[in-house]
DOFI-414527 format. One record per residue: x, y, z of N, C-alpha, C in turn. Coordinates in pm, whole numbers, padded with zeros to 5 digits, always signed. Layout:
DOFI-414527
XYZXYZXYZ
...
//
This chain:
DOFI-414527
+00084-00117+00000+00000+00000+00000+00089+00123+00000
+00084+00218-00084+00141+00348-00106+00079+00470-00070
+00117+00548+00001+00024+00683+00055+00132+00766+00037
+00070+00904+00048+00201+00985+00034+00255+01046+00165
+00354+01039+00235+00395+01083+00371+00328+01200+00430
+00299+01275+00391+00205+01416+00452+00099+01362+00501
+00015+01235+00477-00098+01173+00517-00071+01101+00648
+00043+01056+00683+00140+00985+00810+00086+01152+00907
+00109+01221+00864+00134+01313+00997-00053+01389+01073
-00136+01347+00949-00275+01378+00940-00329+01197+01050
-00228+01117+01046-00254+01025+01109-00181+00923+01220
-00164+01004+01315-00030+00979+01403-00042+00853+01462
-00201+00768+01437-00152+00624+01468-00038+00486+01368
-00024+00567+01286+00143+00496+01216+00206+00471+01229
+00251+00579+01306+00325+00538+01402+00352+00440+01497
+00325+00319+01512+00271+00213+01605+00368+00144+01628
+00464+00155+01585+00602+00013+01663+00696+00067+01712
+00690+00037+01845+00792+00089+01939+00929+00002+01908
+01050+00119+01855+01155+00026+01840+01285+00109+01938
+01399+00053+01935+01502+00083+02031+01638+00096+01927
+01665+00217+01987+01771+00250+01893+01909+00248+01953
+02032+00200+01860+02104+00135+01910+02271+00228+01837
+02316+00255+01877+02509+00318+01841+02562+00221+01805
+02663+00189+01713+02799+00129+01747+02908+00209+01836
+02969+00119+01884+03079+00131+01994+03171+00015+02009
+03333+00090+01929+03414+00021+01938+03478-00051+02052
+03520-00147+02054+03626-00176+02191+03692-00278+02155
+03802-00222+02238+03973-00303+02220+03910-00437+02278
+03982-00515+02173+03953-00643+02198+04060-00701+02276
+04222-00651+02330+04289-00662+02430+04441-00724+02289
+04383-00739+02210+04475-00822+02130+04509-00679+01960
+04546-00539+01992+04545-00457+01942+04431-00420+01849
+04315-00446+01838+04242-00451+01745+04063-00442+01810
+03989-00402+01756+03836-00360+01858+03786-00435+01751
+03631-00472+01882+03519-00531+01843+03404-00430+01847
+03316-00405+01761+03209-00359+01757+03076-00398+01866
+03019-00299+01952+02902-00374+02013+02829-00238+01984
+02711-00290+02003+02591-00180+02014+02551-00146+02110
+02490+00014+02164+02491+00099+02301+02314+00121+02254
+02257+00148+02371+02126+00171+02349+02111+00321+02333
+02087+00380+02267+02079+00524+02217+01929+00591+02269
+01859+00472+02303+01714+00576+02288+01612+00482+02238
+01457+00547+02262+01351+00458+02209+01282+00557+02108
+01201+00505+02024+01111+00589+01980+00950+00483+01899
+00850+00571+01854+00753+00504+01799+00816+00555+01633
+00753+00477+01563+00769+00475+01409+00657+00387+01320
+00700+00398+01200+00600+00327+01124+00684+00232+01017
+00670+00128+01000+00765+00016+00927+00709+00020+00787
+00745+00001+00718+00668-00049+00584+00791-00083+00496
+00750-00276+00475+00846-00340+00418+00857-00310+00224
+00953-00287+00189+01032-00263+00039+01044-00373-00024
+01109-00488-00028+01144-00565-00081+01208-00736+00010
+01183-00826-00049+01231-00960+00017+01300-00981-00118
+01444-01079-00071+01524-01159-00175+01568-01289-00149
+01578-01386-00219+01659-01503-00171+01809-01464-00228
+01895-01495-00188+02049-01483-00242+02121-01624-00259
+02187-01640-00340+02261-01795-00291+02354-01761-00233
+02440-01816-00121+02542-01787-00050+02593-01963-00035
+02718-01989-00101+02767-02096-00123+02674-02203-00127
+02622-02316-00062+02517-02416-00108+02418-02379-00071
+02397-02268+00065+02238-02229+00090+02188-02130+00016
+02099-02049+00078+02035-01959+00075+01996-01843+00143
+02035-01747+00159+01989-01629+00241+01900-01565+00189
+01783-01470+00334+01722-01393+00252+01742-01270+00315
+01680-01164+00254+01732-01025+00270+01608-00915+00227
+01564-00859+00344+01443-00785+00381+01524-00671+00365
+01448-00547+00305+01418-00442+00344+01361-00335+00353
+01350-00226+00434+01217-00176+00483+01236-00022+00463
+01164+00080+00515+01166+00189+00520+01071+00261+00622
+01161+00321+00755+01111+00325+00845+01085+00481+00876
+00976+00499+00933+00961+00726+00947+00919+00741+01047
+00994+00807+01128+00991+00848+01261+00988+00993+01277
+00927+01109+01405+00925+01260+01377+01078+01292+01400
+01091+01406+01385+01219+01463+01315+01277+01475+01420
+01430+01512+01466+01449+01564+01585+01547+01453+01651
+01562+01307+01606+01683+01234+01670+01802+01216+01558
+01877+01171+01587+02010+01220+01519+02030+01067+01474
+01932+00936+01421+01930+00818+01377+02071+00853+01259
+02129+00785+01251+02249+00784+01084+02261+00702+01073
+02361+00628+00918+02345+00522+00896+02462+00439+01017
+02473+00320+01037+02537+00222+01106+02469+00196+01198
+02363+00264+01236+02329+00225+01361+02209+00120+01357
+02169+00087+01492+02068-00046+01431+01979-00021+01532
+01872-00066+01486+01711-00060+01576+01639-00189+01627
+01616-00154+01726+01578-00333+01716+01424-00322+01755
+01328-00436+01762+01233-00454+01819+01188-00633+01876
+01149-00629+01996+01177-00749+02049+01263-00830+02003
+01315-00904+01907+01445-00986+01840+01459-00950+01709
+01398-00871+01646+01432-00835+01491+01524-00732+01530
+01622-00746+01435+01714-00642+01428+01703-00553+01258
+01758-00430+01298+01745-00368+01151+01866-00261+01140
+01963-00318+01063+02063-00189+01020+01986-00054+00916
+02043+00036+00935+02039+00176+00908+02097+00222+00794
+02079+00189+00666+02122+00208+00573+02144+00325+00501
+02011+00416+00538+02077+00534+00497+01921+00616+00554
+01970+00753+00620+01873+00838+00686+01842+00980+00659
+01756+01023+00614+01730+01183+00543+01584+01196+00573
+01530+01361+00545+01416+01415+00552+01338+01442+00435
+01235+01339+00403+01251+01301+00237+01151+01433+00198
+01086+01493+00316+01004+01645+00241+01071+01761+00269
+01177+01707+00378+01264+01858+00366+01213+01996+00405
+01112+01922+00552+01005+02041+00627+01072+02032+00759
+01119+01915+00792+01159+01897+00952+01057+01838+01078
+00993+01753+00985+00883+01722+01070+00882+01506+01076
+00942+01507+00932+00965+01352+00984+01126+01296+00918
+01177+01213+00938+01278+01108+00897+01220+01024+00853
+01315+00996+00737+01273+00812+00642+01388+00751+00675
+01419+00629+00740+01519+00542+00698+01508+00426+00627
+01601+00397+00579+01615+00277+00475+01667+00174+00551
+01635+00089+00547+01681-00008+00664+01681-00195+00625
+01770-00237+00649+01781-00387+00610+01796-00507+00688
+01704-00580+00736+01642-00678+00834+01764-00779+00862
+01851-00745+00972+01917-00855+01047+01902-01019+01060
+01942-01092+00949+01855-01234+01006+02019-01289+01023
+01971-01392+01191+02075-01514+01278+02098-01559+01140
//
């Protein structure tokens, strides 16, 4: 389903999935060299709406590869690397801008973490 974003803000229940936003943060792994972990940055409500599913071949299996596009109100400093989670889905941050360029919401592009 396609609407045009100005209609999101005429309808603030879209907002409906509480997700948790997450930093990277390096650290020395003791052996000259750091490991990446993620810091909890913050919560917010948003609205998900999935883009595309793929299968990939990856040597004899198969992976698949979700992704979404997520809009939240304007005003947190989300960029790309960082990751969002909600109860066990995870979602990297692919890339983050203000797609009307009023200051009232964020779009991110975002690509579904699968174990």
């Amino acid at each position: 389903m396609s609407y045009p974003l100005r209609r999101a803000a005429s309808r603030p229940g879209r907002l409906r999935h509480r997700l948790t936003w997450e930093r990277p943060v390096a650290v020395p792994d003791g052996a000259g060299g750091e490991s990446v972990t993620f810091e909890e940055a913050g919560a917010f409500w948003a609205e998900i709406r999935p883009v595309a599913a793929h299968d990939k071949r990856l040597g004899e299996g198969r992976v698949s590869e979700v992704t979404h596009r997520v809009f939240l109100r304007a005003g947190l400093s989300v960029a790309s690397g960082d990751r969002l989670t909600k109860g066990a889905r995870r979602f990297r941050v692919l890339t983050a801008h203000d797609p009307e360029e009023a200051g009232r919401y964020t779009e991110l592009f975002v690509k579904e973490e699968r174990p």
